[in-house]
MMTF fields as JSON, N, C-alpha, C and O atoms, coordinates in Angstrom:
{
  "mmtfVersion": "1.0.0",
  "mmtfProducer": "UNKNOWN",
  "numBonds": 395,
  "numAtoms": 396,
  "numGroups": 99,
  "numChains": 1,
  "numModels": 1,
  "chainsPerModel": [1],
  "groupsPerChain": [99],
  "chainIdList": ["A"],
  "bondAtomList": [4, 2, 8, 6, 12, 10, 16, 14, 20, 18, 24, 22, 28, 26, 32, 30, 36, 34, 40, 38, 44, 42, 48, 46, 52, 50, 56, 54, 60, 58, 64, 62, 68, 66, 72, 70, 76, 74, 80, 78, 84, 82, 88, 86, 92, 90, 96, 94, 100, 98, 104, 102, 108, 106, 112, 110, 116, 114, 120, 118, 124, 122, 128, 126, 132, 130, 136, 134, 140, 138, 144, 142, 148, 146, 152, 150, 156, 154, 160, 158, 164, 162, 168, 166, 172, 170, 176, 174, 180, 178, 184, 182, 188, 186, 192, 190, 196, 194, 200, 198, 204, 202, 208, 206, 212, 210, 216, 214, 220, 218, 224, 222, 228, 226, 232, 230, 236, 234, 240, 238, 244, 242, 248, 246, 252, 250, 256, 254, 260, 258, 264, 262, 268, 266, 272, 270, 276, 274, 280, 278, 284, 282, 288, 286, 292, 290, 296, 294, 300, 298, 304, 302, 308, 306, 312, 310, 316, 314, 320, 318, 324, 322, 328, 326, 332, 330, 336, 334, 340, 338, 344, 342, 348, 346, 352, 350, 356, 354, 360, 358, 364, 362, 368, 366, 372, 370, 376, 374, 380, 378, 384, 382, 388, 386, 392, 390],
  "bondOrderList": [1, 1, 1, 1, 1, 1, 1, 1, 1, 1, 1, 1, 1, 1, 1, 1, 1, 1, 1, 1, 1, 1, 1, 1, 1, 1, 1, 1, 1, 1, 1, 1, 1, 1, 1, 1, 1, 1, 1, 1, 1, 1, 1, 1, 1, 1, 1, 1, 1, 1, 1, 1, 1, 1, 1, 1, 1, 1, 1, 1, 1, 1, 1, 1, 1, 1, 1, 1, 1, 1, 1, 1, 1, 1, 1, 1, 1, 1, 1, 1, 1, 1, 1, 1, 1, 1, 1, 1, 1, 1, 1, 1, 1, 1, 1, 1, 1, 1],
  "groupList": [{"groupName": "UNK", "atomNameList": ["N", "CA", "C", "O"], "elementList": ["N", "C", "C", "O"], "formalChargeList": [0, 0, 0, 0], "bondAtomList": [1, 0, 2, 1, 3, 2], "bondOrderList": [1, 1, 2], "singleLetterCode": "X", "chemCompType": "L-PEPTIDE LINKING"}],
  "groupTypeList": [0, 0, 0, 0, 0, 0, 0, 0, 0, 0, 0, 0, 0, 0, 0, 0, 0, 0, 0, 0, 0, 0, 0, 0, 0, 0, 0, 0, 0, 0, 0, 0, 0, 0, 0, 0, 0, 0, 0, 0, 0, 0, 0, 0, 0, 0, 0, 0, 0, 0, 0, 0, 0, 0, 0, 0, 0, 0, 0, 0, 0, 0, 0, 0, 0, 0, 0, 0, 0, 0, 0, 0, 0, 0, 0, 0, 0, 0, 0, 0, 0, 0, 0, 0, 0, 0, 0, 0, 0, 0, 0, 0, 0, 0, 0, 0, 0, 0, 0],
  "groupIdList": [1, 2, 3, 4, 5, 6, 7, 8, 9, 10, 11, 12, 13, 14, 15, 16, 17, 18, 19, 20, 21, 22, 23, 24, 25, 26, 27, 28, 29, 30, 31, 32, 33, 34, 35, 36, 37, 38, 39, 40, 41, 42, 43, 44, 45, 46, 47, 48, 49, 50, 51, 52, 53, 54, 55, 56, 57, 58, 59, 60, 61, 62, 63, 64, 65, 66, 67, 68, 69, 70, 71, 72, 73, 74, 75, 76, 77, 78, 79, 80, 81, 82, 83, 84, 85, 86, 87, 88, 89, 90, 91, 92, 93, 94, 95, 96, 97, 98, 99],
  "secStructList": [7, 7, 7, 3, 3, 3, 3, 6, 6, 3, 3, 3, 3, 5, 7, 7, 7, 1, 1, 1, 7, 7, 7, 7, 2, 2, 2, 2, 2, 2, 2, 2, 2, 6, 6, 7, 7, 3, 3, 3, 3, 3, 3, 1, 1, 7, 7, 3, 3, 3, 3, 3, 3, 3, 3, 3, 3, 3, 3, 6, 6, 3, 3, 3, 3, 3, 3, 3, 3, 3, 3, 3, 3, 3, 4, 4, 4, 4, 4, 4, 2, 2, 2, 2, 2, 2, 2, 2, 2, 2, 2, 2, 2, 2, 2, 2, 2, 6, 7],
  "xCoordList": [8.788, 7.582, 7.892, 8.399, 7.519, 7.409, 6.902, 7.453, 5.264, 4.248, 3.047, 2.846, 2.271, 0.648, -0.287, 0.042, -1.39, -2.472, -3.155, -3.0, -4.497, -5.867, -6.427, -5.789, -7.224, -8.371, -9.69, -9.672, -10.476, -11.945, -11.887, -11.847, -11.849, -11.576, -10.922, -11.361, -9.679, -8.671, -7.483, -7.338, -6.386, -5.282, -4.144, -4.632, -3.278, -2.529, -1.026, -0.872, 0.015, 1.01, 1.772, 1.575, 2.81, 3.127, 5.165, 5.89, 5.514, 6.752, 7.3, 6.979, 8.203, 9.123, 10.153, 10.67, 10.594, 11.728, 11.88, 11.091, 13.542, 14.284, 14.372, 14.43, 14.415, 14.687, 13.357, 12.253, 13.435, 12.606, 11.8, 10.59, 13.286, 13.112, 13.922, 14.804, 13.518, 13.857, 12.675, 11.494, 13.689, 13.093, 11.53, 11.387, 10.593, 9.555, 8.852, 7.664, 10.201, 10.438, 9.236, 8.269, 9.418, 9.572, 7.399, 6.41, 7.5, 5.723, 4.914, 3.718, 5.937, 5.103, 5.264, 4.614, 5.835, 6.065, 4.952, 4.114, 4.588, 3.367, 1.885, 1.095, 1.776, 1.055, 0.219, -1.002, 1.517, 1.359, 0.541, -0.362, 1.953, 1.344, -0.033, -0.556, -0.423, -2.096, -3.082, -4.249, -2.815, -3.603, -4.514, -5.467, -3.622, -4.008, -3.568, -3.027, -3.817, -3.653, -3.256, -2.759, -3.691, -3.361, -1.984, -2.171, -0.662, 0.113, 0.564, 0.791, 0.894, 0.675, 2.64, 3.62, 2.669, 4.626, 4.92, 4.815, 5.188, 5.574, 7.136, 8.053, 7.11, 8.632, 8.794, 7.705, 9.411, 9.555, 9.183, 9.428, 8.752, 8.349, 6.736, 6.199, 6.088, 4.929, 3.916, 4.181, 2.485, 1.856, 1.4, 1.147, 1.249, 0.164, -0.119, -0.047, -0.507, -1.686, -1.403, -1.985, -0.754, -0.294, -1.013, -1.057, -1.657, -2.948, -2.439, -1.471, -2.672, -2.41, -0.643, -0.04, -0.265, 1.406, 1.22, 0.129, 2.851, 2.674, 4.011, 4.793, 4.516, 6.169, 6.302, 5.353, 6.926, 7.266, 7.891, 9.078, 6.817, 7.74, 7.853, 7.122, 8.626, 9.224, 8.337, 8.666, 7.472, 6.741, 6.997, 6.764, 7.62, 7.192, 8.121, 7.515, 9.506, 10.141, 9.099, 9.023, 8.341, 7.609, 7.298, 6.534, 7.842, 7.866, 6.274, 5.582, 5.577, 4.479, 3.911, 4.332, 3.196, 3.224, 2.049, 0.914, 2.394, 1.633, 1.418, 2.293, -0.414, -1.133, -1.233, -1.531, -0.864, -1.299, -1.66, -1.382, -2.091, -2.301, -0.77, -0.355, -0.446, 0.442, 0.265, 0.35, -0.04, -0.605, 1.158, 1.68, 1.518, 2.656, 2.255, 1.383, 3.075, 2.619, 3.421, 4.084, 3.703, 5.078, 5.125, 4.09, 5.97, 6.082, 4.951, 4.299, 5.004, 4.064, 2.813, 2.078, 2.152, 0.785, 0.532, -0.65, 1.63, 1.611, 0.047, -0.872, 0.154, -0.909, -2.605, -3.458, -2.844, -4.062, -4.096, -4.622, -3.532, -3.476, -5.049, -5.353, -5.913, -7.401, -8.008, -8.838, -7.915, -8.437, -8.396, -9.342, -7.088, -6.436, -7.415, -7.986, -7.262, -7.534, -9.385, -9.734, -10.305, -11.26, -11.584, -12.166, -11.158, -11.183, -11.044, -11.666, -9.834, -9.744, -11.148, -11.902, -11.267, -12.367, -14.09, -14.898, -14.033, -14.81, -14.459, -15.45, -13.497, -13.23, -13.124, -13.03, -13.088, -13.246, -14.738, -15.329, -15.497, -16.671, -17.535, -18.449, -17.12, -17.645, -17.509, -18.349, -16.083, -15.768, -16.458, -16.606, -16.804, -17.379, -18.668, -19.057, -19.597, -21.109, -20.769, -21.513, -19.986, -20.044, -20.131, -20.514, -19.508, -19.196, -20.613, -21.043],
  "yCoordList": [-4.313, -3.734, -3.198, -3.917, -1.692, -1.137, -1.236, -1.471, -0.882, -1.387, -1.848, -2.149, -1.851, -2.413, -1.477, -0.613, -1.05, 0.247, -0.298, -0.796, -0.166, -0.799, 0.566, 1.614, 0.523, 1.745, 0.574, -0.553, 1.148, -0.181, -0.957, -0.924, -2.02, -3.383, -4.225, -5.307, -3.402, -3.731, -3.375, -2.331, -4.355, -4.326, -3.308, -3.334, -2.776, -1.991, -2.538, -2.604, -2.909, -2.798, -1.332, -0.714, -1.25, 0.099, 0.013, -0.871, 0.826, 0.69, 2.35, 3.234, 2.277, 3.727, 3.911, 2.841, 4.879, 5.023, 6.649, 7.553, 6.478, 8.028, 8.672, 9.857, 8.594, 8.831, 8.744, 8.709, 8.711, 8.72, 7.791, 7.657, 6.794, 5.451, 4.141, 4.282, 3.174, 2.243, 1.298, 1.577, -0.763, -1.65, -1.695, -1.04, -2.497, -2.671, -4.358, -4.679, -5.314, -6.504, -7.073, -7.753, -6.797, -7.3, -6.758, -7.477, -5.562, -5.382, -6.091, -6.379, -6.348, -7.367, -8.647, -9.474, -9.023, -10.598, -10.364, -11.237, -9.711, -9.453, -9.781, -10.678, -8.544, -8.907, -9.811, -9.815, -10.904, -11.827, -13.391, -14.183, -13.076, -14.095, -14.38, -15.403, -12.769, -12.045, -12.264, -12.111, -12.659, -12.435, -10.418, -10.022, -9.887, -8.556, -8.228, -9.076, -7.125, -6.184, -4.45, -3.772, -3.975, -2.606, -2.323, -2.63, -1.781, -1.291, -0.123, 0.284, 0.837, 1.771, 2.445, 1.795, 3.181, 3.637, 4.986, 5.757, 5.41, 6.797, 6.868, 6.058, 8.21, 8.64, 9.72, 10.246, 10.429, 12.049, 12.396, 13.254, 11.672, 12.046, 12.516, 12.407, 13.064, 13.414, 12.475, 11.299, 12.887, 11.658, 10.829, 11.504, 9.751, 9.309, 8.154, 7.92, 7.195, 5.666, 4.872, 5.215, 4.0, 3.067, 1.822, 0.844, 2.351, 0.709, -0.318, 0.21, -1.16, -2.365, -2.598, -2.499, -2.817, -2.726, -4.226, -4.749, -5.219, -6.553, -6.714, -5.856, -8.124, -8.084, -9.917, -10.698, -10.07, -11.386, -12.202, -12.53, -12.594, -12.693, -14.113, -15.062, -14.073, -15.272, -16.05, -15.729, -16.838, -17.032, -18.175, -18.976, -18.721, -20.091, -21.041, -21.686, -20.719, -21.223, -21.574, -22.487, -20.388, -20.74, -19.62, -18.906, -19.138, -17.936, -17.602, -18.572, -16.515, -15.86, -14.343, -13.284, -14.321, -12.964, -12.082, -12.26, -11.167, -10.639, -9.146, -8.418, -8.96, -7.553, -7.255, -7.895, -5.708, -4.363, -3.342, -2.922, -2.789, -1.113, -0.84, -1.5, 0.541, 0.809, 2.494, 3.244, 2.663, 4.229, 4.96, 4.583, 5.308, 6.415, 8.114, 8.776, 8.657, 9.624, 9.88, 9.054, 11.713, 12.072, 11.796, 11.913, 11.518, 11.394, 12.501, 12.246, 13.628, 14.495, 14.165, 14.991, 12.914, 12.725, 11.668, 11.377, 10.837, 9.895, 10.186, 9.384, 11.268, 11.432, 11.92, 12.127, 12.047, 12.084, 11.06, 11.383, 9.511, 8.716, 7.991, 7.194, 8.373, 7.883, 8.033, 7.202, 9.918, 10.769, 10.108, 10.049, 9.773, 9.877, 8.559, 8.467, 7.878, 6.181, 6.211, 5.656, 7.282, 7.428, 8.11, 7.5, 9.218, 9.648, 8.924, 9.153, 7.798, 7.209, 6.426, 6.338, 5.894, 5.119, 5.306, 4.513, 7.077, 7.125, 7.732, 8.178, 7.82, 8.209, 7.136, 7.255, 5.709, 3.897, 3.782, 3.518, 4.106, 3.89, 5.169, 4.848, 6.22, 7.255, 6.646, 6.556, 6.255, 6.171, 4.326, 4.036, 3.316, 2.281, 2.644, 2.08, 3.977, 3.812, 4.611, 4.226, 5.368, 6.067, 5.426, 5.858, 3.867, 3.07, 2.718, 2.089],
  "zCoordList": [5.908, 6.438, 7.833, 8.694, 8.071, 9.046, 10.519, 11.594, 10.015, 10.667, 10.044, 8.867, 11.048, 10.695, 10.521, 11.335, 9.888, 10.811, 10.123, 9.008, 11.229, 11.468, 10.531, 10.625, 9.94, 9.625, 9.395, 8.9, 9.811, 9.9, 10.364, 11.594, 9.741, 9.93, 8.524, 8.134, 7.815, 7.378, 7.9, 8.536, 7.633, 8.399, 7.174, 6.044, 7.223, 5.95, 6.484, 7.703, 5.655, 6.054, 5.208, 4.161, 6.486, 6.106, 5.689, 6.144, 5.032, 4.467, 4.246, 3.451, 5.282, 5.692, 4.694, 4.373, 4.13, 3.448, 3.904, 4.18, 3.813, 4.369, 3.257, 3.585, 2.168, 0.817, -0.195, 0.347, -1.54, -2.876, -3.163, -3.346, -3.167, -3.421, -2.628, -1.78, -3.008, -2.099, -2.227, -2.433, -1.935, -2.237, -1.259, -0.227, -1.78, -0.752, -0.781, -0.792, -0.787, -0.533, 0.604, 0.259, 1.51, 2.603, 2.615, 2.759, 2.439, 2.169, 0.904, 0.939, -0.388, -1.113, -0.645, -1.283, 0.144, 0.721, 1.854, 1.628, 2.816, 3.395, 2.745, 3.038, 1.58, 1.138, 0.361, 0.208, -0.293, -1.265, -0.366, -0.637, 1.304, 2.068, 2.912, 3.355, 2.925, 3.759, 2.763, 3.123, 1.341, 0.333, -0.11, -0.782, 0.629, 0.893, -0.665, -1.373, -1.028, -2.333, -2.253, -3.153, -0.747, -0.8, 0.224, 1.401, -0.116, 1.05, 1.235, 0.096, 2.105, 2.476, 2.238, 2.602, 1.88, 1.882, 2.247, 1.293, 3.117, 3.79, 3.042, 3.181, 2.144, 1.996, 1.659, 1.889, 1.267, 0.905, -0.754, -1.602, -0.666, -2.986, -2.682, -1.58, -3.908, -3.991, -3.863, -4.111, -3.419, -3.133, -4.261, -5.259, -4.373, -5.687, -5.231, -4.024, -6.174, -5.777, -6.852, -7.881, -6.926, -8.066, -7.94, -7.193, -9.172, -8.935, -10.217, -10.763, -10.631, -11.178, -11.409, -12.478, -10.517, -9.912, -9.921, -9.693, -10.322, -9.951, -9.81, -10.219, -9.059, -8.764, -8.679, -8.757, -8.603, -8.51, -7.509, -7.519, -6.42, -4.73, -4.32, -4.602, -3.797, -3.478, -2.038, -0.896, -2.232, -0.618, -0.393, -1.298, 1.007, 1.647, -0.271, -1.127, -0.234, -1.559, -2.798, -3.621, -2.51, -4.36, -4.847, -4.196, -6.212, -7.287, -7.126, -7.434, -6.736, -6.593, -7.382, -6.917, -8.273, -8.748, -8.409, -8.851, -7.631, -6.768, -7.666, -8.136, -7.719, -8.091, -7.077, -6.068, -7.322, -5.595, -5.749, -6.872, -5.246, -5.44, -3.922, -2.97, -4.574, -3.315, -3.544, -4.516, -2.035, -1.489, -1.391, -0.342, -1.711, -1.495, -0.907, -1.469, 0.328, 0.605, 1.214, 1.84, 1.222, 2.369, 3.765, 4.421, 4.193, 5.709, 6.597, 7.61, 5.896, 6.967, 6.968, 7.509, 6.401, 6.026, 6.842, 7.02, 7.536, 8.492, 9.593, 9.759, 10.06, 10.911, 10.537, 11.4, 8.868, 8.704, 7.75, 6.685, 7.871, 7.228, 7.171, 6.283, 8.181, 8.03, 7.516, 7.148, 6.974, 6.883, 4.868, 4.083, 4.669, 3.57, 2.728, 1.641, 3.643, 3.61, 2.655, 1.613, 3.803, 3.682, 2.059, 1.162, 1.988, 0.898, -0.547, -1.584, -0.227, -1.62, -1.72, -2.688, -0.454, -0.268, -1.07, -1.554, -0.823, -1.172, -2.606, -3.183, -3.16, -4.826, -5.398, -6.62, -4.863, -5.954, -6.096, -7.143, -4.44, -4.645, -5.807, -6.567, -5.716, -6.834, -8.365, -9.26, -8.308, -10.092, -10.254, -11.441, -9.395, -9.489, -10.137, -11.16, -9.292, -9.483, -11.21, -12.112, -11.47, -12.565, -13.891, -14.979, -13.374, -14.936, -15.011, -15.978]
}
């Protein structure tokens, strides 16, 4: 894990990659230990939103299997990441009232 970013009053951890792909260890061990579910990944591939994602992390020596959603987005999106944040925000709450 990279960094942290505040949007509201949720915390996001964030996970840099120079490349496509690459492990994101260290942000599901974040999240598994925060009890959090959403993390944030800046890298050069196209954007998308991978929701019912699960991995198997190792916390505090005990096997943990952790559900996430994980936000993927190019590096150049780093700076309207609020903007980004908001939007999904309001496309869960749209497709919630729809069911």
């Amino acid at each position: 894990m990279d960094f942290l970013f505040q949007h509201n009053n949720k915390i996001y951890p964030i996970e840099v990659k120079a490349g496509k792909t690459g492990t994101l260890r260290s942000l599901q061990v974040y999240l598994a230990e925060k009890g959090e579910h959403t993390g944030i990944r800046f890298n050069l591939d196209l954007p998308t939103v991978g929701t019912n994602l699960s991995a198997n992390i190792m916390v505090n020596g005990e096997l943990e299997k952790l559900d996430y959603t994980l936000i993927s987005l190019p590096l150049y999106f780093a700076g309207g990441l609020s903007k980004v944040l908001n939007k999904l925000k309001t496309r869960v709450k749209s497709n919630a009232s729809n069911k």
